[in-house]
C-alpha positions as CSV (number, residue, x, y, z in Angstrom):
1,X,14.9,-19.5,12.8
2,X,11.3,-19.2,11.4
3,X,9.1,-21.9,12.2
4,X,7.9,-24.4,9.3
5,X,4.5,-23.9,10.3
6,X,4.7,-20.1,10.3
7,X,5.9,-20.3,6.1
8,X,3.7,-22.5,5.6
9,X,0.9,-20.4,7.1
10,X,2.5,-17.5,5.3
11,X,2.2,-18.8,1.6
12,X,-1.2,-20.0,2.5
13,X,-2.6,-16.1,3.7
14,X,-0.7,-15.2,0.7
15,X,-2.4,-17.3,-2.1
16,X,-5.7,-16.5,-0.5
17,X,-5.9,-13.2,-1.8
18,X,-7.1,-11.9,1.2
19,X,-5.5,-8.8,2.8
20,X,-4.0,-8.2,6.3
21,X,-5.4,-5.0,8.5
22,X,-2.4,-3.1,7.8
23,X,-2.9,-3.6,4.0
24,X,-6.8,-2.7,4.3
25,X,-5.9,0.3,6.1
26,X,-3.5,1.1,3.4
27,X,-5.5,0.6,0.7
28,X,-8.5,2.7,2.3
29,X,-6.4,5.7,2.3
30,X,-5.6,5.4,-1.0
31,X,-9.8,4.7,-1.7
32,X,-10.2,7.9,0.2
33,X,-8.2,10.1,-1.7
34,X,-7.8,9.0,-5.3
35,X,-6.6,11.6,-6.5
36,X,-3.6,11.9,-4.4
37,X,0.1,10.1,-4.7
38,X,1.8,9.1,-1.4
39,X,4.8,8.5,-0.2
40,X,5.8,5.6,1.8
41,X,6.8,7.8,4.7
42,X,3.6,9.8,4.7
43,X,1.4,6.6,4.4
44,X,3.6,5.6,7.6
45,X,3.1,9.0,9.7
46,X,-0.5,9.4,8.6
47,X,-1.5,6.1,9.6
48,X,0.6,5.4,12.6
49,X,2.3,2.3,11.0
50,X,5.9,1.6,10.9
51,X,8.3,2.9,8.2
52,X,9.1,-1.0,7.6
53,X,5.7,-2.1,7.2
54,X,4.5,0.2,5.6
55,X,7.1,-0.5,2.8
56,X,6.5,-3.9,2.4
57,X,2.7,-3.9,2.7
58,X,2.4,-1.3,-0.6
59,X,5.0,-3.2,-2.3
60,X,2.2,-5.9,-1.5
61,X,-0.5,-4.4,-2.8
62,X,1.8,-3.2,-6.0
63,X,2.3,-6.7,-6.6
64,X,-1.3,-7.2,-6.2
65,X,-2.0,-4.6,-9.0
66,X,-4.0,-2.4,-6.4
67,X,-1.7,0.5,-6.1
68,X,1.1,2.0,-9.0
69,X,3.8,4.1,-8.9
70,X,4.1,7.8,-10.0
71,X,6.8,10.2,-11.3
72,X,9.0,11.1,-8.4
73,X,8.5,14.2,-6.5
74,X,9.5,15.2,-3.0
75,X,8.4,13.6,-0.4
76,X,6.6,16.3,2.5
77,X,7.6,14.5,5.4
78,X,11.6,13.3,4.8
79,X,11.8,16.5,1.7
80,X,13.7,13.7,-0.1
81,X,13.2,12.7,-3.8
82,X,11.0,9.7,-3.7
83,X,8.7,7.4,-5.7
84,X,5.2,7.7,-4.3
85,X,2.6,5.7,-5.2
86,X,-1.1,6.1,-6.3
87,X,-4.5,4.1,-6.1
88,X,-4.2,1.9,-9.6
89,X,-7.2,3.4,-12.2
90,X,-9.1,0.2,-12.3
91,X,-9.8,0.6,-8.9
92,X,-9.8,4.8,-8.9
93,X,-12.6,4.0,-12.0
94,X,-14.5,1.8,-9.4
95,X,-14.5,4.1,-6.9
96,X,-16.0,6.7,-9.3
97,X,-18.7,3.9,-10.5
98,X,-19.8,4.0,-6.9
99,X,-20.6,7.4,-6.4
């Protein structure tokens, strides 16, 4: 059973808007390569993080409006039909407005 505390904790880091180390990480890949789509199994593999949290931390940050899904494709690591996910264009048009 999960503690009251630990919700209560949880809806808190949630309505902060801050984001977790796994999420950062996450999000830098996708800062790092805009122009690329990924698959939750090769965000996993590339950055060393679990299948499992991998999934929920981009359907975090999909929620969050940071990242967007793309037309499915193949994925290059499990060669399965997938829906990979790509750095949302506000952000991708930030990126650019740094450089």
């Amino acid at each position: 059973m999960i503690a009251a505390t630990s919700i209560i904790n949880y809806q808190q880091y949630k309505t902060s808007g801050k984001l977790g180390k796994q999420s950062a990480a996450i999000l830098q890949l996708f800062k790092d390569n805009p122009y690329r789509d990924f698959s939750r199994a090769e965000v996993s593999e590339l950055l060393s993080i679990r299948l499992s949290s991998v999934c929920g931390r981009i359907n975090e940050l999909m929620d969050q409006n940071y990242l967007h899904p793309e037309p499915q494709r193949k994925c290059k690591i499990t060669n399965k039909t997938v829906s990979p996910v790509k750095l949302a264009v506000r952000l991708y048009q930030h990126q650019l407005s740094l450089i």
